[in-house]
C-alpha positions in Angstrom: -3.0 31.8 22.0 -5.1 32.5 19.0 -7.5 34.7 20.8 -4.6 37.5 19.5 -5.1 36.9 16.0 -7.0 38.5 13.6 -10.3 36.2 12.4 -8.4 35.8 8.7 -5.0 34.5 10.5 -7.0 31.9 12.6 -8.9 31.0 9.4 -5.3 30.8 7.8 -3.8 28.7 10.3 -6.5 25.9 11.1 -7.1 25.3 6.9 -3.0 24.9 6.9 -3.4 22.4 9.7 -6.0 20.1 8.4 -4.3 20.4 4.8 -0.7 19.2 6.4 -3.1 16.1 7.9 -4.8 15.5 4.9 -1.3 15.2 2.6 0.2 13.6 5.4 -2.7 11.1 5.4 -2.3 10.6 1.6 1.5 9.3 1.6 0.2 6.3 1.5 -2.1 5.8 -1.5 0.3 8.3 -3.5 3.1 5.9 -3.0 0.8 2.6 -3.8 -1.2 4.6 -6.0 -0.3 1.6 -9.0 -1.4 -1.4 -6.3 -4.2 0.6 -5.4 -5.6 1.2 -8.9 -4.4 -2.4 -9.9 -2.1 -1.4 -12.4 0.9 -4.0 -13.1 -1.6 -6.2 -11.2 -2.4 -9.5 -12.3 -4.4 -12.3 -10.2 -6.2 -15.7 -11.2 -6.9 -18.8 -9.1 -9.5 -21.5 -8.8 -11.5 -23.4 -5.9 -11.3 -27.3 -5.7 -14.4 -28.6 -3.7 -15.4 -32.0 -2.6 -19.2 -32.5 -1.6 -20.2 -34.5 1.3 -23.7 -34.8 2.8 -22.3 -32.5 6.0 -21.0 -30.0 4.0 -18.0 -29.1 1.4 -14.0 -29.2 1.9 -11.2 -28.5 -0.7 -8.8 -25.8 -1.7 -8.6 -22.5 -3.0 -5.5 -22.0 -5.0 -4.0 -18.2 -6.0 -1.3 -17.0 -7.8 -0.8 -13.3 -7.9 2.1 -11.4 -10.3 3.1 -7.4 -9.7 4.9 -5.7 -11.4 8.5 -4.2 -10.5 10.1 -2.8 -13.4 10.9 -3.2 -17.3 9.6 -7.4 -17.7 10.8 -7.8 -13.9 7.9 -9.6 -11.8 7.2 -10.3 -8.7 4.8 -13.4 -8.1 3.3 -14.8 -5.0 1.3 -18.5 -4.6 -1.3 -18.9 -2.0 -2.8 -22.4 -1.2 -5.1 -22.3 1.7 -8.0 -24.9 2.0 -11.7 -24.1 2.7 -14.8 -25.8 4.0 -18.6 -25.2 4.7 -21.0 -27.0 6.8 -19.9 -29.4 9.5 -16.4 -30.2 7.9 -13.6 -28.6 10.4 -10.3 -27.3 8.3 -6.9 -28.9 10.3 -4.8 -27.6 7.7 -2.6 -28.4 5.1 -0.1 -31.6 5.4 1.5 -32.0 2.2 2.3 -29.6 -1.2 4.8 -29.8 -4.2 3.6 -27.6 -7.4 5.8 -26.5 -10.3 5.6 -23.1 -12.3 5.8 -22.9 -15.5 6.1 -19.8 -18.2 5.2 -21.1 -21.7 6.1 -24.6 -20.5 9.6 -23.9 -19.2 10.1 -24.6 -15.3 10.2 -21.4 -13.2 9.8 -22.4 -10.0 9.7 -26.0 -8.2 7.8 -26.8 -4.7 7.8 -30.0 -3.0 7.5 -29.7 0.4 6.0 -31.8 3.9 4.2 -30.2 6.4 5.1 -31.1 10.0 2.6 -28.9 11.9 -0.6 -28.6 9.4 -0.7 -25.4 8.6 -4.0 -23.1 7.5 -2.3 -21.1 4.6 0.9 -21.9 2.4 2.3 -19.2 0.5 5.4 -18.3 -1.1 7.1 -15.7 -3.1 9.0 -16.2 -6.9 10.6 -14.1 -9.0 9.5 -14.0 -13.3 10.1 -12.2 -16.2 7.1 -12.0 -18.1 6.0 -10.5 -21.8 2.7 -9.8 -23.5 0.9 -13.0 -24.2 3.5 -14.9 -22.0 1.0 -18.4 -20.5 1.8 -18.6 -16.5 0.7 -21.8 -15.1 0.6 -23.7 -11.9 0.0 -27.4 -11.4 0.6 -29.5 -8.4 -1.4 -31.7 -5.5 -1.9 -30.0 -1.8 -3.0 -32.6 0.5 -5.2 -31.5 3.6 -6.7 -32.9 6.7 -10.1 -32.2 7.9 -12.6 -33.7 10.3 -16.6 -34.6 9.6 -18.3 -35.5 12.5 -14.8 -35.5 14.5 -13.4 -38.1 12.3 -10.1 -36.9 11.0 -9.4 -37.6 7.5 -7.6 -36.6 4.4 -8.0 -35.6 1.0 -5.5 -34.6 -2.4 -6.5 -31.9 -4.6 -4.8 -32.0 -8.2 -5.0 -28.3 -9.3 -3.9 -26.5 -12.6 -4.3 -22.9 -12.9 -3.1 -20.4 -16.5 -3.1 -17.1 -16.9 -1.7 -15.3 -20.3 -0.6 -11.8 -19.3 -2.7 -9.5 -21.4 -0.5 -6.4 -21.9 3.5 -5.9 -22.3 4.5 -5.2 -18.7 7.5 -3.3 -20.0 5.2 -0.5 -21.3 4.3 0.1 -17.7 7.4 1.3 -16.8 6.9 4.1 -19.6 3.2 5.0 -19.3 3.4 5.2 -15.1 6.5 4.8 -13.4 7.8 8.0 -14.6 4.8 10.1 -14.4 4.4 8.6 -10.6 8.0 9.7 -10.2 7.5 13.1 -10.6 3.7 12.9 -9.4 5.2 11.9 -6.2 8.2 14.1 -6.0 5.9 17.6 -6.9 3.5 16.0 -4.4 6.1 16.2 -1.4 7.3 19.0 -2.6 3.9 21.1 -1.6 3.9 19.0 1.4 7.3 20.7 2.8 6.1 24.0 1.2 2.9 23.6 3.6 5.1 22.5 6.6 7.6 25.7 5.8 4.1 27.9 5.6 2.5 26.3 8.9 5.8 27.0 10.6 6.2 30.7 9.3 2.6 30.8 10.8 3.2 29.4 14.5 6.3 31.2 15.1 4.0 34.7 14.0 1.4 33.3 16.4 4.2 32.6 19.1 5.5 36.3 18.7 2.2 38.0 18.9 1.2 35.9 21.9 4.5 36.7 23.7 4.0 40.5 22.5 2.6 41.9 25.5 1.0 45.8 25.6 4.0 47.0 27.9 6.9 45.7 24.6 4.0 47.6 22.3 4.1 51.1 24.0 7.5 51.0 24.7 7.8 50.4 20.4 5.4 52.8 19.8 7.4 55.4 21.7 10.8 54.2 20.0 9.8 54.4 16.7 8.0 57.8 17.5 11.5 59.3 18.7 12.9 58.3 15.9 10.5 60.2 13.5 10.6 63.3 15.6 14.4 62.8 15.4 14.1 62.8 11.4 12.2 65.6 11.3 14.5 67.1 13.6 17.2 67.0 11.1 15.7 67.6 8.0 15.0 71.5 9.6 
């Protein structure tokens, strides 16, 4: 089909094509273009580690925050135990944690595992300011096997965080400049799409136009010149 075209339409049309693909491959990091760069991003945690002559067991513990909009948060824990050596991980049999911002409750875990399970995680909701102190304490218990004797261990954590910056001021220095970054960004992309389609339907009628519909033009159009001139004498 392209055989037709002149060298600067094929050019033309393939550099639309891979530039449709490439914005079409982008949607995604435009949209999380704040998670990606870690903006409105906060994350702290700590590892809790027993030593035994076969190897290490304990806990990792994680608390992530992102931001949604104005002092709106949205946080996530994630408790998940870890070993080295000879130790095999059954999983986790037992959690209760509380959350606190500057030392009032925001969220309250207590909780009994029937199936051990490899990763605990859950979501809560805070409202957070600059300098605001997030902490977590709470005991996981976990069960765990050195030289195929099962046995169990409880991990007292305590984790803090003071969020560095007014999450608020997000809202003003990104969310509306990734508004409009994103709306002028799909913008071009249906401007592309509306070009590449101009293009194919060109490349569809040219293909179609065979020599016979040229001639058979080429001697209407000359009829109606001669015509023209016919009637201006």
């Amino acid at each position: 089909m392209l055989n037709k075209l002149k060298k600067s339409e094929k050019i033309s049309f393939i550099a639309t094509i891979i530039l449709l693909i490439a914005l079409i491959g982008f949607i995604p990091i435009v949209l999380n273009i704040k998670s990606l760069l870690g903006i409105g991003y906060f994350s702290f945690g700590k590892n809790y580690i027993s030593e035994y002559p076969e190897g290490t067991v304990g806990i990792n513990v994680k608390i992530t925050i992102r931001h949604l909009e104005g002092n709106r948060c949205r946080g996530s824990i994630l408790v998940r135990p870890i070993s080295s050596g000879n130790i095999d991980i059954y999983g986790i049999t037992q959690i209760q944690y509380v959350i606190k911002k500057n030392n009032h409750y925001n969220s309250v875990e207590n909780t009994n595992v029937n199936s051990a399970t490899q990763i605990w995680s859950r979501l809560f909701y805070i409202s957070v300011r600059e300098y605001d102190n997030i902490s977590c304490t709470g005991t996981t218990e976990i069960r765990y096997g050195v030289n195929g004797l099962e046995q169990t261990a409880a991990y007292n954590f305590d984790i803090s965080y003071i969020i560095p910056i007014s999450v608020s001021s997000i809202s003003y220095l990104w969310d509306m400049p990734l508004i409009w970054l994103n709306f002028l960004y799909f913008i071009f992309l249906f401007v592309v799409i509306f070009f590449l389609v101009r293009q194919y339907r060109h490349i569809k009628f040219i293909y179609r136009y065979s020599e016979e519909m040229k001639e058979r033009d080429e001697i209407f159009f000359k009829a109606i010149s001669e015509k023209r001139q016919y009637k201006k004498k």
